[in-house]
VMD Tcl script that builds the backbone (N, CA, C; Angstrom):
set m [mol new atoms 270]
animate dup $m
set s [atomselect $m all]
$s set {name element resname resid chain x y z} {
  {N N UNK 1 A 0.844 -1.175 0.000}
  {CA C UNK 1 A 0.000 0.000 0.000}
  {C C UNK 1 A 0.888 1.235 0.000}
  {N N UNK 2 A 0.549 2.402 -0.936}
  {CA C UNK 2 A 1.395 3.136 -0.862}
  {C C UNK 2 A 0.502 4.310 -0.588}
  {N N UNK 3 A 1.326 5.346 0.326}
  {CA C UNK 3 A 0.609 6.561 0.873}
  {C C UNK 3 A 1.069 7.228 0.065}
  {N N UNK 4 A 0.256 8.775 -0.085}
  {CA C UNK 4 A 0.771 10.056 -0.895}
  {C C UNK 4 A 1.391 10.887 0.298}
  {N N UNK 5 A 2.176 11.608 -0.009}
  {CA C UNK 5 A 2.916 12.845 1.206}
  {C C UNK 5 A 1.717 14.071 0.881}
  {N N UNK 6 A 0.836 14.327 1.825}
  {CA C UNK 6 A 0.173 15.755 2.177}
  {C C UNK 6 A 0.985 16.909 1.246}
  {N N UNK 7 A 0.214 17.536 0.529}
  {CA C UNK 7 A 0.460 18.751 -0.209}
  {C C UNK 7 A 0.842 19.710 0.458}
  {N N UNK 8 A -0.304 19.748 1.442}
  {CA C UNK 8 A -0.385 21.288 2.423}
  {C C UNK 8 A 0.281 20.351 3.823}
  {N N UNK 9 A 0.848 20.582 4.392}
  {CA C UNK 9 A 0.714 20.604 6.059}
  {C C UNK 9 A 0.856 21.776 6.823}
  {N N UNK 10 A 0.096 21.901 7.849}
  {CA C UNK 10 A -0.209 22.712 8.738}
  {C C UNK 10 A -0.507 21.970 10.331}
  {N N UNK 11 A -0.297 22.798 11.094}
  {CA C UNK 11 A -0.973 22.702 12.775}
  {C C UNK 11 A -1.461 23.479 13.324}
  {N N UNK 12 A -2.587 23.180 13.926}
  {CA C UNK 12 A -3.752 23.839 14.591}
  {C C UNK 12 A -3.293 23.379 16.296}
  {N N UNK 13 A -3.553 24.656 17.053}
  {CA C UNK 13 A -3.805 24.238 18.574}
  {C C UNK 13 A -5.415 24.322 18.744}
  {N N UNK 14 A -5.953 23.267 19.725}
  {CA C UNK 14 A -7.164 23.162 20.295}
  {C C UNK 14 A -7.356 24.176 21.236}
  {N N UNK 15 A -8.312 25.117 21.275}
  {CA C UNK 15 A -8.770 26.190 22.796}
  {C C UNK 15 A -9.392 25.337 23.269}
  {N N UNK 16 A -9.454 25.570 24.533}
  {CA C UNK 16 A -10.558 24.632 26.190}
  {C C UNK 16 A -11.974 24.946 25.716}
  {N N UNK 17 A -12.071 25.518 24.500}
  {CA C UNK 17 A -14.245 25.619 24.196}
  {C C UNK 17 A -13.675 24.399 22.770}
  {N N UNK 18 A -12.610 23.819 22.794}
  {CA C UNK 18 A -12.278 22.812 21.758}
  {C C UNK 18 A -12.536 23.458 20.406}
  {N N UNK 19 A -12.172 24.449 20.164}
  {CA C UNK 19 A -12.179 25.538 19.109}
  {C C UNK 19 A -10.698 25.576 18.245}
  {N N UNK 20 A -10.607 25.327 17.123}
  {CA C UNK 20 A -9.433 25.414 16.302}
  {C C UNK 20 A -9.422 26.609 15.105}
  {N N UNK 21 A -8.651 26.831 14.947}
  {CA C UNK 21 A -8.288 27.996 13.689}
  {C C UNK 21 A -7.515 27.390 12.906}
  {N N UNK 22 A -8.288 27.420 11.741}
  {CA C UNK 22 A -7.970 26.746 10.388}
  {C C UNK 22 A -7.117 27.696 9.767}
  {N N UNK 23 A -5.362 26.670 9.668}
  {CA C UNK 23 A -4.749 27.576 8.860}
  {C C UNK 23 A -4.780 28.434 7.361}
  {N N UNK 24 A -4.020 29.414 7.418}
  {CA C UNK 24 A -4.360 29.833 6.293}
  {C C UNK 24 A -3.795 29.250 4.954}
  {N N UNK 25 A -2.919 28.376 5.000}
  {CA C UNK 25 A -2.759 27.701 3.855}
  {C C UNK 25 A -4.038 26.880 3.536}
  {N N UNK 26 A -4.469 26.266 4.973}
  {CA C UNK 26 A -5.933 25.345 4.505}
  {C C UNK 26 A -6.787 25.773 3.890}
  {N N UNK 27 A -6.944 27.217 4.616}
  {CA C UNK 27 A -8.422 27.601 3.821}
  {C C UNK 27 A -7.858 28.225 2.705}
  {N N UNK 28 A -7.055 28.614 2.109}
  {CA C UNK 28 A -6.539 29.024 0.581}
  {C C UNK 28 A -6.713 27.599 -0.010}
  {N N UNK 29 A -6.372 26.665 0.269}
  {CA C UNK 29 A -6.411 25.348 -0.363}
  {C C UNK 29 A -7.517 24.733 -0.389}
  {N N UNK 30 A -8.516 24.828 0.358}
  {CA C UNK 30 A -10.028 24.397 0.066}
  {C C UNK 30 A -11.048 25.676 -0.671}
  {N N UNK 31 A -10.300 27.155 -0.477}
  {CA C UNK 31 A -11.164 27.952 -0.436}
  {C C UNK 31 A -12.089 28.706 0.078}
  {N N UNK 32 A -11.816 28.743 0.641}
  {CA C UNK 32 A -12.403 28.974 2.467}
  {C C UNK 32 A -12.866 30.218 2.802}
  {N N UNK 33 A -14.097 30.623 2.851}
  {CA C UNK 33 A -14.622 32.023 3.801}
  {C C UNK 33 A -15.410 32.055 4.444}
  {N N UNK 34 A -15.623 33.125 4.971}
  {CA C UNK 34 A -16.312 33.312 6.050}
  {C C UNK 34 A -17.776 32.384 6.346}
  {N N UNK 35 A -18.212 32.083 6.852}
  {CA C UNK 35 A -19.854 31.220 7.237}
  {C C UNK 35 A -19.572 29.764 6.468}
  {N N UNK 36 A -18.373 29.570 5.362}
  {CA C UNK 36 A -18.587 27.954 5.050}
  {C C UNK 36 A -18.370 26.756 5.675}
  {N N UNK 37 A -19.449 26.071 5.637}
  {CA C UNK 37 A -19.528 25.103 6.316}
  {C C UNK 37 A -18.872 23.968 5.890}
  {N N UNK 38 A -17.643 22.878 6.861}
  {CA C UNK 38 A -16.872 22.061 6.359}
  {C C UNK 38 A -17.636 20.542 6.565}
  {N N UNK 39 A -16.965 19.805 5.933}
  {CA C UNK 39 A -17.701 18.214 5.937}
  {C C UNK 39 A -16.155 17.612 6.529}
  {N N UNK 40 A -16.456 16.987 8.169}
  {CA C UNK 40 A -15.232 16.320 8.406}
  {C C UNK 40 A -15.475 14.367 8.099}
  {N N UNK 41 A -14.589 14.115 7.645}
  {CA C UNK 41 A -14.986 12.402 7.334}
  {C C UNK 41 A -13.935 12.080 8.234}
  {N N UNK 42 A -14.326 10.402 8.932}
  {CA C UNK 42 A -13.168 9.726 9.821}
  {C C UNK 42 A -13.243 8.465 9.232}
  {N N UNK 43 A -11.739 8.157 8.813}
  {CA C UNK 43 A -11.292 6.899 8.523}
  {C C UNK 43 A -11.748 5.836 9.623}
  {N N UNK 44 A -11.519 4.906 8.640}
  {CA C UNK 44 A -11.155 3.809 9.745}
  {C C UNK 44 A -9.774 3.625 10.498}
  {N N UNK 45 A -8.699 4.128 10.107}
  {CA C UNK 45 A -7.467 4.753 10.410}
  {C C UNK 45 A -7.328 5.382 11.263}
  {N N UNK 46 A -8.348 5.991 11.642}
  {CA C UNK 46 A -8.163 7.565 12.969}
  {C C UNK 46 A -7.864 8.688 11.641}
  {N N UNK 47 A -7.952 8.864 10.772}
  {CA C UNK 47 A -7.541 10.074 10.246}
  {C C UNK 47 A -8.964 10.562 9.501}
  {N N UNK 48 A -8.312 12.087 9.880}
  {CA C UNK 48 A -9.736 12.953 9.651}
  {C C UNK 48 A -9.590 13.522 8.093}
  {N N UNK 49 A -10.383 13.426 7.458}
  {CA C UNK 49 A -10.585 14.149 6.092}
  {C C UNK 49 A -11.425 15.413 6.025}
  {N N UNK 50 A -10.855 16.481 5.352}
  {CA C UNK 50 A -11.721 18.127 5.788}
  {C C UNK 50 A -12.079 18.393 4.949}
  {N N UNK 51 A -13.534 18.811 4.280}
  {CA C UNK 51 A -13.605 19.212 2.933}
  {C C UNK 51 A -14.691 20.461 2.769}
  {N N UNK 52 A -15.135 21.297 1.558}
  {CA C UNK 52 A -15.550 22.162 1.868}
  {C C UNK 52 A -17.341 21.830 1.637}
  {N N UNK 53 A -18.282 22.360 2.364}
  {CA C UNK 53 A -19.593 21.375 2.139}
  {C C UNK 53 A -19.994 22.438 0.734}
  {N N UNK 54 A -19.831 21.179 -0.220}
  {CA C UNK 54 A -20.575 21.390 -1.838}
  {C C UNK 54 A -21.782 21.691 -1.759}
  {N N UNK 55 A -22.809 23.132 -1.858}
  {CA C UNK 55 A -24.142 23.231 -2.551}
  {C C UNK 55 A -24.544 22.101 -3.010}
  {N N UNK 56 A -26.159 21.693 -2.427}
  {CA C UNK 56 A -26.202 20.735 -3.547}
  {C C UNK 56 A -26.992 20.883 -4.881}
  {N N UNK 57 A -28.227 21.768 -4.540}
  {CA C UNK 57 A -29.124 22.705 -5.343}
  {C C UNK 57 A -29.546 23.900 -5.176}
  {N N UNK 58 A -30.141 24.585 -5.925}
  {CA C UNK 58 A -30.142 25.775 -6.106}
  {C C UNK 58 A -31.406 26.475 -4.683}
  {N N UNK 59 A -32.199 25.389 -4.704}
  {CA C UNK 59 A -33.214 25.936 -3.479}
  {C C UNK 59 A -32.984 25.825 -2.377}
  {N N UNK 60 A -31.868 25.042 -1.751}
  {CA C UNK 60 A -30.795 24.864 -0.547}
  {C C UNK 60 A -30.269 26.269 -0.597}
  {N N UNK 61 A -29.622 26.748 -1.321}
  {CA C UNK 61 A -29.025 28.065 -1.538}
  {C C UNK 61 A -29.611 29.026 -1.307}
  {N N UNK 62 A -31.198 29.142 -1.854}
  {CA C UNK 62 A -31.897 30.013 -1.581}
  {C C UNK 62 A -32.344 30.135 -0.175}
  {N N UNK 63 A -33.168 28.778 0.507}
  {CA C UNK 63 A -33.087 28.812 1.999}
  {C C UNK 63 A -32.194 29.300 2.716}
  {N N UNK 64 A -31.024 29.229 2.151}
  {CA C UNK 64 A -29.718 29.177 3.425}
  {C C UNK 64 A -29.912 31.104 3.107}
  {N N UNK 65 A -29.455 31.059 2.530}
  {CA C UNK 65 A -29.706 33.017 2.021}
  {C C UNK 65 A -30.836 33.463 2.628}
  {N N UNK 66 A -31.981 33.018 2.486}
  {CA C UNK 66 A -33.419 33.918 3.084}
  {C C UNK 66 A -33.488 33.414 4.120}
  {N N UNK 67 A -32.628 32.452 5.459}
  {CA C UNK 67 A -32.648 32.128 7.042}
  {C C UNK 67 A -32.066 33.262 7.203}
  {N N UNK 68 A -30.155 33.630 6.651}
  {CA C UNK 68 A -29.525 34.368 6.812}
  {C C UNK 68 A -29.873 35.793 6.680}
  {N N UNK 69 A -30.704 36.080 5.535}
  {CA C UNK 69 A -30.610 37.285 5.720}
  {C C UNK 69 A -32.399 38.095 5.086}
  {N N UNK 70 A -33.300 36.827 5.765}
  {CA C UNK 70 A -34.179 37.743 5.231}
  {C C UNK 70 A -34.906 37.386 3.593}
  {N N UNK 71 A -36.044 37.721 3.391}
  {CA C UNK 71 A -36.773 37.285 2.199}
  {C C UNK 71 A -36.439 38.047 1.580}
  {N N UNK 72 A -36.337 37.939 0.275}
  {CA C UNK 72 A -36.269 39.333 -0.960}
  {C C UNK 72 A -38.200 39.624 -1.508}
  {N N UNK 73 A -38.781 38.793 -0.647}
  {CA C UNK 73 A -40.680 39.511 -1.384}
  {C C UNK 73 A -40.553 40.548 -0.225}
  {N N UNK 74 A -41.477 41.603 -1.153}
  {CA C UNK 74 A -41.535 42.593 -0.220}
  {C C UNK 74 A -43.167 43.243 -1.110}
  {N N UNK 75 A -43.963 43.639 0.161}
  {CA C UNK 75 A -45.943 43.843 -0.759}
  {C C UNK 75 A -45.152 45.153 -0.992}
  {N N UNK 76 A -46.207 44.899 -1.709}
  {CA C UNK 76 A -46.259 46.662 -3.228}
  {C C UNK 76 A -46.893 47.540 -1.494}
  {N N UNK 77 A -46.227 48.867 -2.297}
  {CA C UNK 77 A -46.539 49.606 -1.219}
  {C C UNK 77 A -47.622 50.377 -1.221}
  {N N UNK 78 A -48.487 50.885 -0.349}
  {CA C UNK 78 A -49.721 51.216 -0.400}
  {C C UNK 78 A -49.769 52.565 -1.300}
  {N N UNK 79 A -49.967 53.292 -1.843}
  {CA C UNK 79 A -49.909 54.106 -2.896}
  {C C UNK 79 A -51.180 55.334 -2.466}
  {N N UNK 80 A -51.795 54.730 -1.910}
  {CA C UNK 80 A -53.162 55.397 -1.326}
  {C C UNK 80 A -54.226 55.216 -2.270}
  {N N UNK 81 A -55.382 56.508 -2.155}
  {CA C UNK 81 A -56.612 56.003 -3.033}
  {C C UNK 81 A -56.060 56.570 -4.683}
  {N N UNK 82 A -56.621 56.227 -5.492}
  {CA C UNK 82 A -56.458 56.565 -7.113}
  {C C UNK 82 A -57.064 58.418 -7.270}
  {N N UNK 83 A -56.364 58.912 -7.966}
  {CA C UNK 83 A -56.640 59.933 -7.679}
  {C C UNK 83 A -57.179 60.613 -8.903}
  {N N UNK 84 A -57.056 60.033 -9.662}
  {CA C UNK 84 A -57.701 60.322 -10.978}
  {C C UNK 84 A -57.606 59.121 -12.274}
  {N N UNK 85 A -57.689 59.264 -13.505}
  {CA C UNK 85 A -57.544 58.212 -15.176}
  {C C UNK 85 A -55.773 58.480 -14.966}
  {N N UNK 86 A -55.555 57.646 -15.978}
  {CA C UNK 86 A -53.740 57.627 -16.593}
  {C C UNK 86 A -54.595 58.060 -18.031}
  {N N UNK 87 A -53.732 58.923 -18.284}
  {CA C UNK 87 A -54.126 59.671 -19.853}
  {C C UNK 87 A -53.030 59.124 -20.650}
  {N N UNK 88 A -52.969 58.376 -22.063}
  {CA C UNK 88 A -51.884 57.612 -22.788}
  {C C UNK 88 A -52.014 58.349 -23.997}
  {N N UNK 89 A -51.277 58.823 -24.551}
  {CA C UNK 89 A -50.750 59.835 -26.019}
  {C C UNK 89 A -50.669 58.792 -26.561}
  {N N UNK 90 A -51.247 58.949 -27.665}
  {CA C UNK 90 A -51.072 58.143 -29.105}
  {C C UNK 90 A -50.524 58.384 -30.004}
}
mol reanalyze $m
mol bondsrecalc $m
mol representation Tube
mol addrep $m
């Protein structure tokens, strides 16, 4: 069985809330910003695999956007009563 040598290596320290900071080579190498959410996989090995969580469709996207920040419908705004005809030039 032959292993590959890691592209990137890096080390992370654990904080006591078990909180890590992902180096910055990592997240240049997965692509990494702000709010993305990672997919960790565990071998049967003990070794952890980190990856970046892939969209899967377009209405996932939209949910995740209108939890975050709000609907884009917005009602027509009240205009009040009609106040007279629309006159159209011919």
């Amino acid at each position: 069985m032959t292993t590959s040598k890691p592209t990137t290596f890096a080390v992370a320290k654990m904080t006591s809330k078990h909180q890590i900071t992902i180096p910055r080579a990592v997240r240049e190498k997965l692509g990494l910003s702000d709010h993305d959410k990672l997919v960790f996989q565990l071998t049967d090995h003990g070794q952890v695999m980190i990856d970046k969580e892939q969209k899967s469709d377009l209405w996932s996207i939209i949910r995740e956007q209108d939890a975050a920040h709000g609907s884009i419908d917005t009602p027509e705004p009240d205009w009040g009563k009609d106040v007279g005809a629309e006159l159209i030039d011919d």
